[in-house]
C-alpha positions in Angstrom: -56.4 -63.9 -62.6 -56.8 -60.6 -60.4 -54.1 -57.7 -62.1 -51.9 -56.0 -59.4 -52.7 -52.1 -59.6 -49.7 -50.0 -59.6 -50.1 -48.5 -56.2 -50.0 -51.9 -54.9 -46.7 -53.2 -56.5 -45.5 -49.3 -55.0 -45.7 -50.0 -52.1 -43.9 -53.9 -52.5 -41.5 -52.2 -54.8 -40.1 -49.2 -52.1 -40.8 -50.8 -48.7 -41.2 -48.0 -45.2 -37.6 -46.8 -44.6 -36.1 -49.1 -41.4 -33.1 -47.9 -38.9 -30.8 -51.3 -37.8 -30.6 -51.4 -34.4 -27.2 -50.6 -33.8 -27.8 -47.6 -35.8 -30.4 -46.1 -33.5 -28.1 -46.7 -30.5 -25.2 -44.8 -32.1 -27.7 -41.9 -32.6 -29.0 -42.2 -29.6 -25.8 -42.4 -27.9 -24.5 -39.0 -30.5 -27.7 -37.3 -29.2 -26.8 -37.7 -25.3 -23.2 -36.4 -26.3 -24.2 -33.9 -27.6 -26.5 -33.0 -24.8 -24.2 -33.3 -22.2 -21.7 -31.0 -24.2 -24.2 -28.5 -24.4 -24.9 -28.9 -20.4 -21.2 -28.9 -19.8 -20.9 -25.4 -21.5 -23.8 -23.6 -19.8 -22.4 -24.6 -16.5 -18.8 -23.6 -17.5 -20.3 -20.3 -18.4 -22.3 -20.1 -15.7 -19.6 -20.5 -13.3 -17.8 -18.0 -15.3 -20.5 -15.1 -15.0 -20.9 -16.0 -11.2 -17.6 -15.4 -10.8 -17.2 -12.5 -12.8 -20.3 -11.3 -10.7 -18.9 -12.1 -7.2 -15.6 -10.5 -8.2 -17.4 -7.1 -9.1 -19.5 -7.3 -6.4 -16.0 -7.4 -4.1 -14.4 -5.4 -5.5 -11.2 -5.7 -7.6 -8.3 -7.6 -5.9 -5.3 -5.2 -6.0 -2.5 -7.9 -6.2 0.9 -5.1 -5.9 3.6 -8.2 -5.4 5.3 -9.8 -1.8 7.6 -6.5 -2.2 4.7 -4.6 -0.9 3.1 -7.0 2.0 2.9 -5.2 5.3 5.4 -6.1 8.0 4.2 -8.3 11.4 4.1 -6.6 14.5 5.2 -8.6 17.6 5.5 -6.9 21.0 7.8 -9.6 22.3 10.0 -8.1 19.8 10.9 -5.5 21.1 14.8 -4.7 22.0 14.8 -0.9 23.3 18.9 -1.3 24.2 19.5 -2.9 20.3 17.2 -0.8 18.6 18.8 2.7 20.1 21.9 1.7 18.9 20.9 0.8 15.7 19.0 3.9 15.5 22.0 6.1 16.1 24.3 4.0 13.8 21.3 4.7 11.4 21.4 8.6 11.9 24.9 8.6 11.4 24.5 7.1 8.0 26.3 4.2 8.5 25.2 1.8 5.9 25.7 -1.6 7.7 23.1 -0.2 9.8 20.9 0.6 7.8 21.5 -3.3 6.3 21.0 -4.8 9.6 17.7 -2.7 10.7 17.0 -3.9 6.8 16.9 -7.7 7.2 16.1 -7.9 10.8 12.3 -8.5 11.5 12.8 -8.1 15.3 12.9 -4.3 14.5 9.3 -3.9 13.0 7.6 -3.0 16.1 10.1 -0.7 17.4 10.2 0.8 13.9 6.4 1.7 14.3 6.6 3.0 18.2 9.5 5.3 17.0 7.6 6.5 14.0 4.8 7.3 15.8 6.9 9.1 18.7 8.3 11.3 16.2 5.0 12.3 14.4 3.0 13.0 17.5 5.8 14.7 19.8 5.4 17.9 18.2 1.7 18.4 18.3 2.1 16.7 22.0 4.5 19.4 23.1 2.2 22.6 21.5 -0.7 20.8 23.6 1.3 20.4 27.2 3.6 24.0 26.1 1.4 25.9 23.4 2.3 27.9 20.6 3.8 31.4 20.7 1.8 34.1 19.3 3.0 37.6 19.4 3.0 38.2 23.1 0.4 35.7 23.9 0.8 32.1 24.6 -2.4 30.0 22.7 -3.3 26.2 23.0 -4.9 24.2 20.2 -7.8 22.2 21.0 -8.1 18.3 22.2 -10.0 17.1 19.9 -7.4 18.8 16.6 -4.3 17.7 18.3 -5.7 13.6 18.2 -6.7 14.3 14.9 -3.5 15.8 13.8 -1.6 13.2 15.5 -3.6 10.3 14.0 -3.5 11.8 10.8 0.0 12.8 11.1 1.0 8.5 11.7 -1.4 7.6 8.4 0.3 10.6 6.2 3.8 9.0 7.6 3.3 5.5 6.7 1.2 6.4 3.4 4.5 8.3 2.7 6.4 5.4 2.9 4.3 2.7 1.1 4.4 5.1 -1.7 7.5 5.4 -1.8 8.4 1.9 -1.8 5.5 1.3 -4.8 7.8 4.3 -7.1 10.9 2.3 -6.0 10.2 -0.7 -7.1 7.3 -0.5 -9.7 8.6 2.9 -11.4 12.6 2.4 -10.5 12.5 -1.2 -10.9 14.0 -1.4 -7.4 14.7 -4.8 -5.2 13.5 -4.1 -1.8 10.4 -4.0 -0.2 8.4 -2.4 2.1 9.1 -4.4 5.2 12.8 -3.5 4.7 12.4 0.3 4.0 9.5 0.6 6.6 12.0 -1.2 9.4 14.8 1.8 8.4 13.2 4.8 8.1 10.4 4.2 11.2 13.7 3.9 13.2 14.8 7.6 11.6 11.7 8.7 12.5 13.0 9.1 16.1 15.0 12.1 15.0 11.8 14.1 14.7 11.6 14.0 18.5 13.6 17.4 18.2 10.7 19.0 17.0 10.1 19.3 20.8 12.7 21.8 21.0 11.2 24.3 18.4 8.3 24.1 20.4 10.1 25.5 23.5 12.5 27.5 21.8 9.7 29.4 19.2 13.0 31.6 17.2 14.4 28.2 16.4 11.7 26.7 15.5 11.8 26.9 11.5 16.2 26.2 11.6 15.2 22.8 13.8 13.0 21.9 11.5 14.9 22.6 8.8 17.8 20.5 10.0 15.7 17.4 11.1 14.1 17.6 7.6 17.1 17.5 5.7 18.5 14.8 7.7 16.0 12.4 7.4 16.1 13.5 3.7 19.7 12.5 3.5 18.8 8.8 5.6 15.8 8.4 2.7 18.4 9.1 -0.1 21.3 6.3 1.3 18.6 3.9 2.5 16.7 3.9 -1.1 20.3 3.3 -2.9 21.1 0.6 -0.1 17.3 -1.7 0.4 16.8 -1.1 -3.3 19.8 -0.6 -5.2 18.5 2.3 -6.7 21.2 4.3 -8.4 21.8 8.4 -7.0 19.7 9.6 -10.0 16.5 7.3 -9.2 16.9 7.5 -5.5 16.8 11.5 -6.1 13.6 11.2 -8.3 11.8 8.5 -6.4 11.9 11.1 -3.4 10.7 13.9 -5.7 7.5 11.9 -6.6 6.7 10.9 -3.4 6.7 14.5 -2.5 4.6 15.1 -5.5 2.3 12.6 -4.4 2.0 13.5 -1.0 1.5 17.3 -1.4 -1.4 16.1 -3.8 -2.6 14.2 -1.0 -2.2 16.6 1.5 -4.2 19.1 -0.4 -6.9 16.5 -1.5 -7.7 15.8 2.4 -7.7 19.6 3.0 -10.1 20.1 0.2 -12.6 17.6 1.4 -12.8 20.0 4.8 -11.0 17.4 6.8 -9.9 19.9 9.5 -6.6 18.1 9.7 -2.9 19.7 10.0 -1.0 17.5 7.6 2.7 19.0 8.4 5.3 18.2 5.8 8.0 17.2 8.3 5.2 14.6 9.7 5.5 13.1 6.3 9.6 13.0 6.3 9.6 16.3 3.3 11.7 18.4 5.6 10.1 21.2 5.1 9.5 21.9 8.8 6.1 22.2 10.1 4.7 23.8 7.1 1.0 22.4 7.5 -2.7 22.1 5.8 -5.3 23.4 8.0 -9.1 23.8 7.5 
């Protein structure tokens, strides 16, 4: 009788480990979980750094609230008869006026062309009349009186849309920028009187004076009425904007813009103090 060696009953004794079939599924079916986890992630992230990517590459979106959208300009809007009146009503400081130019969308594109009448007629009239000087009688150039009149409408709604952004991000106000745009480009109509310092050099600096402080005063009652700002934060929302605008005004004149920001182009009443190259 032939004796078993050890080795041999071994490998009786502890057979090759087996996996059940069911068990190899399950970790087969664990394995392709985990896979498609993993997948899942790097795409997630992927999507996340391309968008992170794309966003940089545009350029951050500046999201400043409805309150701040820019108002639609129609030209079938446009009610020359209604809009005079209103206007007058407005430079009276009646405040139902100012509530109805507020609300009324009709006004937006007669708000612009009366905004832009009032910042260009005075550099108009010193290019068809000139400018006194001493005995002499000069005219500015062409090409500067475009530029300031261009400048002069950008300065003028800049002016605005910052003061609408201290209303209402700083001063917590209600309005927005269609409403106070609507008012104050109808005001803007009073600057036509410029015209008249023009011709009438001695009076020049007291017509400025008084157009400045009115439209001043129409600022002041419209802030309190679009926004509800009280009389202290309608003051010092005006005093910020002129901060920020005389910051401006200097910045453009620094980078050798040749421009002639004037203050009462910009609605500071301080009558046709200006920036020049």
């Amino acid at each position: 009788m032939i004796e078993e060696r050890p080795e041999h009953q071994a490998s009786h004794t502890h057979p090759h480990p087996h996996t059940h079939p069911h068990e190899a599924a399950h970790a087969h079916e664990a394995a392709h979980t985990e896979h498609h986890a993993h997948k899942e992630g790097t795409t997630a992230e992927h999507h996340t750094v391309h968008h992170a990517a794309h966003s940089a590459g545009n350029g951050f979106n500046l999201n400043l609230g409805k309150e701040m959208e820019l108002p639609k300009f129609d030209p079938k809007d446009l009610d020359y008869k209604a809009g005079l009146n209103v206007t007058f009503d407005i430079l009276q400081l009646k405040q139902p006026a100012i509530e109805v130019a507020a609300k009324s969308e009709k006004f937006n594109m007669l708000a612009l062309l009366y905004l832009v009448f009032g910042v260009v007629a005075s550099p108009l009239a010193y290019q068809i009349f000139g400018m006194q000087f001493l005995n002499m009688r000069i005219w500015p150039s062409i090409g500067g009186t475009i530029t300031s009149m261009i400048v002069g409408v950008v300065v003028a709604a800049v002016a605005l849309y910052i003061t609408t952004l201290v209303a209402t991000k700083v001063f917590n106000g209600k309005g927005t920028f269609s409403e106070f745009f609507r008012v104050m480009g109808l005001a803007y109509l009073v600057y036509v009187l410029s015209v008249v310092g023009v011709l009438l050099p001695p009076f020049a600096p007291l017509i400025g004076l008084i157009v400045g402080v009115w439209v001043l005063v129409v600022e002041y009652l419209t802030l309190k009425t679009v926004f509800g700002l009280d009389s202290t934060n309608a003051v010092l929302t005006i005093i910020v904007t002129i901060v920020a605008i005389v910051v401006l005004g200097f910045a453009l004149a620094g980078f050798g813009l040749g421009t002639a920001i004037s203050a009462n182009q910009m609605g500071l009443g301080a009558g046709g103090v200006s920036l020049t190259k």
